[in-house]
PDB file with one MODEL, atoms N, CA, C and O in Angstrom:
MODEL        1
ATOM      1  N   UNK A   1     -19.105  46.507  13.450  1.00  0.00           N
ATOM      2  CA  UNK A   1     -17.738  46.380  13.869  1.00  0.00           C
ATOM      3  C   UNK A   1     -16.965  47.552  13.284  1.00  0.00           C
ATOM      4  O   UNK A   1     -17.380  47.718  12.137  1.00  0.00           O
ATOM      5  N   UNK A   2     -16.246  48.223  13.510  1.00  0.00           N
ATOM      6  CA  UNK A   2     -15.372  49.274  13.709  1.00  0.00           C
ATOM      7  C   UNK A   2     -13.900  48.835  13.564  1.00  0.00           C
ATOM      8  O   UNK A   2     -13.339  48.376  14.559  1.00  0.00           O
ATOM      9  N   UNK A   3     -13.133  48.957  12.218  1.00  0.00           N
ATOM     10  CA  UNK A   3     -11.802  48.508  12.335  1.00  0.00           C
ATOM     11  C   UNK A   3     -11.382  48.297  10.867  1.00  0.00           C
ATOM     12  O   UNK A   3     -12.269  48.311  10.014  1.00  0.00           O
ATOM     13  N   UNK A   4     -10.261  48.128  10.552  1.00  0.00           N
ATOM     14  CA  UNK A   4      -9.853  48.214   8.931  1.00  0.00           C
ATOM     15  C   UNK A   4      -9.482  46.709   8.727  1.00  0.00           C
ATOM     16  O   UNK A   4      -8.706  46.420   9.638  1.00  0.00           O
ATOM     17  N   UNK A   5      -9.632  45.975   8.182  1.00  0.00           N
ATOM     18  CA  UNK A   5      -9.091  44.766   7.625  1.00  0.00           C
ATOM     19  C   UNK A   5      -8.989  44.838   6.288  1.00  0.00           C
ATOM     20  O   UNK A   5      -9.872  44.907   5.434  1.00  0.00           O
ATOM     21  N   UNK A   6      -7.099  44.799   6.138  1.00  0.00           N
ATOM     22  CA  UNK A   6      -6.581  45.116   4.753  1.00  0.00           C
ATOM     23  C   UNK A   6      -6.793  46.369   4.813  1.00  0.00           C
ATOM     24  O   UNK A   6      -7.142  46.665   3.670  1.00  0.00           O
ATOM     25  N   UNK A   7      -6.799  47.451   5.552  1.00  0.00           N
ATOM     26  CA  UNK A   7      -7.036  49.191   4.999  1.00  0.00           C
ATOM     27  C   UNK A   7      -8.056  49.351   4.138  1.00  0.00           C
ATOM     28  O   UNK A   7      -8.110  50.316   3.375  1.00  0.00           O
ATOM     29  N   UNK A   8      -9.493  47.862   4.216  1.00  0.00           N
ATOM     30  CA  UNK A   8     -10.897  48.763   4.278  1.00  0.00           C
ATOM     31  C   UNK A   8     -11.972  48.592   5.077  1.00  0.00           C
ATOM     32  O   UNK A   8     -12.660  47.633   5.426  1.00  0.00           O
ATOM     33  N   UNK A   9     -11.948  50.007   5.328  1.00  0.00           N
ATOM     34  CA  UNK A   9     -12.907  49.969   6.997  1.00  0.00           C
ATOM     35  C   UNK A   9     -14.187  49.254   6.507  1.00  0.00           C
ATOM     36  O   UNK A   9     -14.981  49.537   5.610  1.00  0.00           O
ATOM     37  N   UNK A  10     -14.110  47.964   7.626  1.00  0.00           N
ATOM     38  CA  UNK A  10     -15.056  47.414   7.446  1.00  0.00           C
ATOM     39  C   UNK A  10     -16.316  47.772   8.287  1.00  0.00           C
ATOM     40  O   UNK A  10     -17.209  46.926   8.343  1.00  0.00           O
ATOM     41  N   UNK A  11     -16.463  48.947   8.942  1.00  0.00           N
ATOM     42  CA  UNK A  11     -17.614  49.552   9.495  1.00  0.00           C
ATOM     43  C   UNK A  11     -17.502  50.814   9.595  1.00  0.00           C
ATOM     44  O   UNK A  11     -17.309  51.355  10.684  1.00  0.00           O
ATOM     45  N   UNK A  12     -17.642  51.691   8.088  1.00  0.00           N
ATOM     46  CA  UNK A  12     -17.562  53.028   7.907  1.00  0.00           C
ATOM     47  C   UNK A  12     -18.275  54.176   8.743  1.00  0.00           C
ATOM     48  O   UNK A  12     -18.857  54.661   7.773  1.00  0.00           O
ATOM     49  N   UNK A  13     -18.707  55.045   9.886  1.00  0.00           N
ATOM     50  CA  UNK A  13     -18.825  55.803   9.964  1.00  0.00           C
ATOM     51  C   UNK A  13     -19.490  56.635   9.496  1.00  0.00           C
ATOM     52  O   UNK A  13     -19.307  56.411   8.300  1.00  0.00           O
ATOM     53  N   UNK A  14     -20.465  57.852   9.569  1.00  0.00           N
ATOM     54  CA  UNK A  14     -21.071  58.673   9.260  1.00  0.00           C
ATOM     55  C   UNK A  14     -20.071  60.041   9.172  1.00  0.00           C
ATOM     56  O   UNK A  14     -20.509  61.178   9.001  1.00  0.00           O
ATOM     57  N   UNK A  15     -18.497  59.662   9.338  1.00  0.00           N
ATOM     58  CA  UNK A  15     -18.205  61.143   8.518  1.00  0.00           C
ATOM     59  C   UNK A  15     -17.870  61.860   9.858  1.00  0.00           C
ATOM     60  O   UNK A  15     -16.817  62.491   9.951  1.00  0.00           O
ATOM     61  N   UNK A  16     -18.452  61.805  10.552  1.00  0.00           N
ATOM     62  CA  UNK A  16     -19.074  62.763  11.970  1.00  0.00           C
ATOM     63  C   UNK A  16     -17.920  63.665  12.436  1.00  0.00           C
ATOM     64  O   UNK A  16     -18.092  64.858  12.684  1.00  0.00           O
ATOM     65  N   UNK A  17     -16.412  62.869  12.571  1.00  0.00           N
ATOM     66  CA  UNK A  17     -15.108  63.664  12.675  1.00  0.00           C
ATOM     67  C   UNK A  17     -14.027  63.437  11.734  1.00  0.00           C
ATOM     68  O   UNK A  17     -13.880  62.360  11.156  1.00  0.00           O
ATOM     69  N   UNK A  18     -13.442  64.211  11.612  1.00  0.00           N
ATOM     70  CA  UNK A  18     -12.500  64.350  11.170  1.00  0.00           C
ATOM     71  C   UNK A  18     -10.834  64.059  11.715  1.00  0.00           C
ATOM     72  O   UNK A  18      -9.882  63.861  10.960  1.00  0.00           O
ATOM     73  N   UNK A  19     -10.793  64.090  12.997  1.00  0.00           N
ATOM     74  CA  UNK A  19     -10.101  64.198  13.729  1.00  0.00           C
ATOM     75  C   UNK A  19      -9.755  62.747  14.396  1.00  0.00           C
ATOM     76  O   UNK A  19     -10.463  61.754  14.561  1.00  0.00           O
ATOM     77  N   UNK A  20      -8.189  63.050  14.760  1.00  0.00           N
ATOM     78  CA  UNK A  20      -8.331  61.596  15.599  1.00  0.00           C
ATOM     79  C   UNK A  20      -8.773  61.377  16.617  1.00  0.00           C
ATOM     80  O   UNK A  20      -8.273  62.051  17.517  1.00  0.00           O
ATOM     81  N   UNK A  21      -9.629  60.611  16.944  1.00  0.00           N
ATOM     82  CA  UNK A  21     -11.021  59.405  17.756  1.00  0.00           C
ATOM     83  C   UNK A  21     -10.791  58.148  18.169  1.00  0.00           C
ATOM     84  O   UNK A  21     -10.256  57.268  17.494  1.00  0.00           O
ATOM     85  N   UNK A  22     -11.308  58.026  19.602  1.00  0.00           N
ATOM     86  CA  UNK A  22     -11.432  56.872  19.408  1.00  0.00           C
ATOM     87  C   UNK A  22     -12.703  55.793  19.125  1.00  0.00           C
ATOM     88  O   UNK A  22     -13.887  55.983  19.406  1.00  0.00           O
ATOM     89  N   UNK A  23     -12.269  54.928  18.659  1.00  0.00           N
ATOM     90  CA  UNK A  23     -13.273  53.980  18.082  1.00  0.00           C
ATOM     91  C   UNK A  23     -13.823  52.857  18.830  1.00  0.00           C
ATOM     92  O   UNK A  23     -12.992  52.050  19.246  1.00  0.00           O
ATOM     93  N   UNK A  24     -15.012  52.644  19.080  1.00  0.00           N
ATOM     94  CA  UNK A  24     -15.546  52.016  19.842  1.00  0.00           C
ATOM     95  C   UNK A  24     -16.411  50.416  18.690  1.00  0.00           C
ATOM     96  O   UNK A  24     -16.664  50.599  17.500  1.00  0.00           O
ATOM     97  N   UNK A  25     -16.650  49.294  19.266  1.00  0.00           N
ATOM     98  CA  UNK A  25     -17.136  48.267  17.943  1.00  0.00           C
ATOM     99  C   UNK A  25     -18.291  48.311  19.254  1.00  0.00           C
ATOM    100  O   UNK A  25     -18.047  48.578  20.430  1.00  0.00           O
ATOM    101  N   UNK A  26     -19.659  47.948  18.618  1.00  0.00           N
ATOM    102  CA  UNK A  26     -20.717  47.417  18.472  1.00  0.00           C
ATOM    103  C   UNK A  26     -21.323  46.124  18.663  1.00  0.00           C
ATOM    104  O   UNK A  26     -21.865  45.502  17.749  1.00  0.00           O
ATOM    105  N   UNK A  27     -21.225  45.693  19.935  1.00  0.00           N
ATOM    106  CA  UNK A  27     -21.034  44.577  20.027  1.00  0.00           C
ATOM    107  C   UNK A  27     -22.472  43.739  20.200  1.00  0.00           C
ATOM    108  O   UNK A  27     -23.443  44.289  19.681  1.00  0.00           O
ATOM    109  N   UNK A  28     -22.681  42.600  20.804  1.00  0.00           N
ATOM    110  CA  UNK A  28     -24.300  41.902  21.110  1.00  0.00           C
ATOM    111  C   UNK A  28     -23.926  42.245  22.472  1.00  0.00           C
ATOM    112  O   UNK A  28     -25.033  42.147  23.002  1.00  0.00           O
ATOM    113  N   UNK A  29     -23.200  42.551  23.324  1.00  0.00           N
ATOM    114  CA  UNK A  29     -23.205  43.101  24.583  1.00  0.00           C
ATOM    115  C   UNK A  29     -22.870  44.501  24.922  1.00  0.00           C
ATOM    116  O   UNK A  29     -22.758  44.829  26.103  1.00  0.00           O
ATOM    117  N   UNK A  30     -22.719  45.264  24.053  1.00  0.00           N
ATOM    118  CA  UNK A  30     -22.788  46.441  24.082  1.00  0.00           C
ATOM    119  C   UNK A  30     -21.062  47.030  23.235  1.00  0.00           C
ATOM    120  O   UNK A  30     -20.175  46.531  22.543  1.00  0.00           O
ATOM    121  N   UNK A  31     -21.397  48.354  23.860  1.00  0.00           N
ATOM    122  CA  UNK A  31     -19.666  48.727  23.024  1.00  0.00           C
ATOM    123  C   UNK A  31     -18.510  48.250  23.558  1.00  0.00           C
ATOM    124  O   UNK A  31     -18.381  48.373  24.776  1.00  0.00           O
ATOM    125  N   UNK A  32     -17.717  47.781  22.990  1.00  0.00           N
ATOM    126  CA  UNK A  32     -16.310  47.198  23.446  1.00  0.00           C
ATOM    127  C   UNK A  32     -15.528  48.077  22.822  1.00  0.00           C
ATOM    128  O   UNK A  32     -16.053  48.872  22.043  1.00  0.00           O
ATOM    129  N   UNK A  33     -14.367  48.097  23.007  1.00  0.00           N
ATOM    130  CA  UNK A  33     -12.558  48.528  22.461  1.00  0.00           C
ATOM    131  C   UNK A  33     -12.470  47.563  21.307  1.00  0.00           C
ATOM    132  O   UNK A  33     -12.004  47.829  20.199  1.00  0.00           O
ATOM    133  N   UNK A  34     -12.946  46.468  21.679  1.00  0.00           N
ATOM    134  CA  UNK A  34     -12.165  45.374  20.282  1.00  0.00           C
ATOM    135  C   UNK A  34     -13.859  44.811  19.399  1.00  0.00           C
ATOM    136  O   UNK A  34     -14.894  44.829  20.065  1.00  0.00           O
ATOM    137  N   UNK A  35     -13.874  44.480  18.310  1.00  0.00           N
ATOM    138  CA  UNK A  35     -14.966  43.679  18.238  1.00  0.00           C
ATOM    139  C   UNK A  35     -14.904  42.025  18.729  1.00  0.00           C
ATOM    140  O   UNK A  35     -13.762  41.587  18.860  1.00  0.00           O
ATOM    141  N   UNK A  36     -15.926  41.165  18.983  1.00  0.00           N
ATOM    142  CA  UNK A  36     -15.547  40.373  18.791  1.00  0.00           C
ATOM    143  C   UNK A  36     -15.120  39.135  18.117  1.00  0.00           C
ATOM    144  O   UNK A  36     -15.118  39.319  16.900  1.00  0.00           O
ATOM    145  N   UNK A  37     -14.865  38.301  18.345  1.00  0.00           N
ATOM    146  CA  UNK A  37     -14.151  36.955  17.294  1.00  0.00           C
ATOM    147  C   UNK A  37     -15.256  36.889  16.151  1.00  0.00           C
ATOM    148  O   UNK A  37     -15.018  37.334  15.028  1.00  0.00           O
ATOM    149  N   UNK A  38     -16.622  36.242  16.531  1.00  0.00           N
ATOM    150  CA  UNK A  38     -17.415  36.561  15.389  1.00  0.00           C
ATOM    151  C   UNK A  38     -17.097  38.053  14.280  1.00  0.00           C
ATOM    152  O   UNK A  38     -16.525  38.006  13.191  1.00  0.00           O
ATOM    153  N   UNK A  39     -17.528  39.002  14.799  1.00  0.00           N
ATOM    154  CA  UNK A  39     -17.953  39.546  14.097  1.00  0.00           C
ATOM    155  C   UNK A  39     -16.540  39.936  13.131  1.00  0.00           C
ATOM    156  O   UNK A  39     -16.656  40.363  11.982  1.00  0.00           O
ATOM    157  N   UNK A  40     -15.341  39.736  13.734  1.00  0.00           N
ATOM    158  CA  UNK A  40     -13.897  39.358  12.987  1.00  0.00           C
ATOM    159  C   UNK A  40     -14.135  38.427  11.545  1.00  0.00           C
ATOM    160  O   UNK A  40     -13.923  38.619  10.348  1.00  0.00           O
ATOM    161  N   UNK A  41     -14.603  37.496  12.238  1.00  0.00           N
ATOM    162  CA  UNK A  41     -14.868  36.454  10.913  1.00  0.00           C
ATOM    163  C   UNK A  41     -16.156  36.526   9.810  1.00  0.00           C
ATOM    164  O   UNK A  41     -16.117  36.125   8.647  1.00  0.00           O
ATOM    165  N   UNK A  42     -17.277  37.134  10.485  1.00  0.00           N
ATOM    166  CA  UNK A  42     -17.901  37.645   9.324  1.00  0.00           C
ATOM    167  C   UNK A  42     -17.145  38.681   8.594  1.00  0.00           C
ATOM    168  O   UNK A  42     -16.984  38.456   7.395  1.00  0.00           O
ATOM    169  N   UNK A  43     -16.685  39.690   9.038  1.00  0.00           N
ATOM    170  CA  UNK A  43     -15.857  40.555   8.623  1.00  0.00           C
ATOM    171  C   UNK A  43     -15.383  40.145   6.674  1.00  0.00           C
ATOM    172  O   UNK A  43     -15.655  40.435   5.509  1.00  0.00           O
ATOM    173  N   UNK A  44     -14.035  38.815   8.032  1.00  0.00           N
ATOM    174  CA  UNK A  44     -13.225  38.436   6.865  1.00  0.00           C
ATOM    175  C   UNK A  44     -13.443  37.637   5.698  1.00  0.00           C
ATOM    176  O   UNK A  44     -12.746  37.437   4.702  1.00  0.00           O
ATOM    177  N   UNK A  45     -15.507  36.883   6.340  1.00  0.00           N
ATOM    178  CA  UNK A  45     -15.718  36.415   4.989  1.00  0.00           C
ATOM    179  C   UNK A  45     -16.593  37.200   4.162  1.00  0.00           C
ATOM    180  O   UNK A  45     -16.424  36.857   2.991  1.00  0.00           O
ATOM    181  N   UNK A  46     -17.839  38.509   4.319  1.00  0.00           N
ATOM    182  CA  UNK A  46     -17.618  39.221   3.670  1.00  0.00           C
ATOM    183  C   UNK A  46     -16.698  40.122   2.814  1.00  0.00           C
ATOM    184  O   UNK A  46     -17.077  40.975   2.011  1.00  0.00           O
ATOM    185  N   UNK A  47     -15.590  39.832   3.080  1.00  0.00           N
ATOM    186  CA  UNK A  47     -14.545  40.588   1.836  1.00  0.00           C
ATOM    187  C   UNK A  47     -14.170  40.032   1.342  1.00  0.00           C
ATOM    188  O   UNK A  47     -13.811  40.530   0.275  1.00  0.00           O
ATOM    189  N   UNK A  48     -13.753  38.087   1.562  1.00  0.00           N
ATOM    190  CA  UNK A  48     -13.367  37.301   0.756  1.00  0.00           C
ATOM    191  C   UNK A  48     -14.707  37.404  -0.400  1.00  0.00           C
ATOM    192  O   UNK A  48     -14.458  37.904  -1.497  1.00  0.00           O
ATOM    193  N   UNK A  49     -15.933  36.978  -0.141  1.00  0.00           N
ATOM    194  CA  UNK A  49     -16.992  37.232  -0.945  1.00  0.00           C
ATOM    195  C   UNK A  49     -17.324  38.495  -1.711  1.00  0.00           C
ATOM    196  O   UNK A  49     -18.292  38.589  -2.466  1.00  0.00           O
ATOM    197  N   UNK A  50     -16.605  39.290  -1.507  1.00  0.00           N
ATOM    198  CA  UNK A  50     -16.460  41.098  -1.884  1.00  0.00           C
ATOM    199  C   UNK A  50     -15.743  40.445  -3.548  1.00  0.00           C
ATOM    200  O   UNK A  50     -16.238  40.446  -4.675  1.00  0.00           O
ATOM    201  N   UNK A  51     -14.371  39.930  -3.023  1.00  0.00           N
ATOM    202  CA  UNK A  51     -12.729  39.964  -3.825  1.00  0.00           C
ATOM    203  C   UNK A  51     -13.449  38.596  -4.660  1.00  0.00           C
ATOM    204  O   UNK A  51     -13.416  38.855  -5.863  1.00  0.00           O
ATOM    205  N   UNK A  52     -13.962  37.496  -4.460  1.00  0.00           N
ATOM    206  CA  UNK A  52     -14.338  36.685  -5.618  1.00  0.00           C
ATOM    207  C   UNK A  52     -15.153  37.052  -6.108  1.00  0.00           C
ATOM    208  O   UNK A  52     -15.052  36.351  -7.114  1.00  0.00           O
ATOM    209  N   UNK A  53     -16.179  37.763  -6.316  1.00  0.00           N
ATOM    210  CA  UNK A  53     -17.345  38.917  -6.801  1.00  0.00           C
ATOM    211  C   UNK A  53     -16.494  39.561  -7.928  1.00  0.00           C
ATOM    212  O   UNK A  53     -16.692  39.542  -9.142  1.00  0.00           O
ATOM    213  N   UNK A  54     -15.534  40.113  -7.239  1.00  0.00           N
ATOM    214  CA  UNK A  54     -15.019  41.121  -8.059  1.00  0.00           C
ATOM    215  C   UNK A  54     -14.072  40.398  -9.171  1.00  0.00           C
ATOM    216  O   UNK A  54     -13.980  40.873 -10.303  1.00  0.00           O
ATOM    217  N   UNK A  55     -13.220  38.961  -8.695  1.00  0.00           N
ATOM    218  CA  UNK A  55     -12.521  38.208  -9.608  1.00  0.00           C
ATOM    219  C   UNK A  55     -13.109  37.585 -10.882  1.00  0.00           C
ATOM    220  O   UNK A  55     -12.597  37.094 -11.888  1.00  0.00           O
ATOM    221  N   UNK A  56     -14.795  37.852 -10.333  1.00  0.00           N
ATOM    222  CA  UNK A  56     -15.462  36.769 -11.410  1.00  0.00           C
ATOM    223  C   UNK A  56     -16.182  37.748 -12.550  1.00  0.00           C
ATOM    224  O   UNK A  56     -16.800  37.387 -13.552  1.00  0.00           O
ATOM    225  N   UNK A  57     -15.871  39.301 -12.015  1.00  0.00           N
ATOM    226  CA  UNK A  57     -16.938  39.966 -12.840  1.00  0.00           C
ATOM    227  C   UNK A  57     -15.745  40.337 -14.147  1.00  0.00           C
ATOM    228  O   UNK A  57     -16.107  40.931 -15.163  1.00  0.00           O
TER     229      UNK A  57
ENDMDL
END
């Protein structure tokens, strides 16, 4: 998935440009404009699991 939640990209890139792009997400049906609802919510519970990781260390 391709997109910032909270301003950190949660599907970083290889760097490749520099420039402004557009961004395409990765989908189970191919590339879309948006990701979808899933992969939104894994998203948002990998970073909740990121931020209590980090609360507990």
């Amino acid at each position: 998935m391709h997109g910032a939640i909270l301003h950190i990209d949660d599907c970083p890139s290889d760097g490749a440009t520099d420039s402004l792009a557009c961004r395409v997400s990765p989908t189970p049906v191919g590339l879309a404009g948006v990701p979808t609802v899933e992969q939104i919510v894994e998203a948002l519970r990998a970073l909740g699991a990121l931020r209590a990781q980090a609360n507990a260390g």
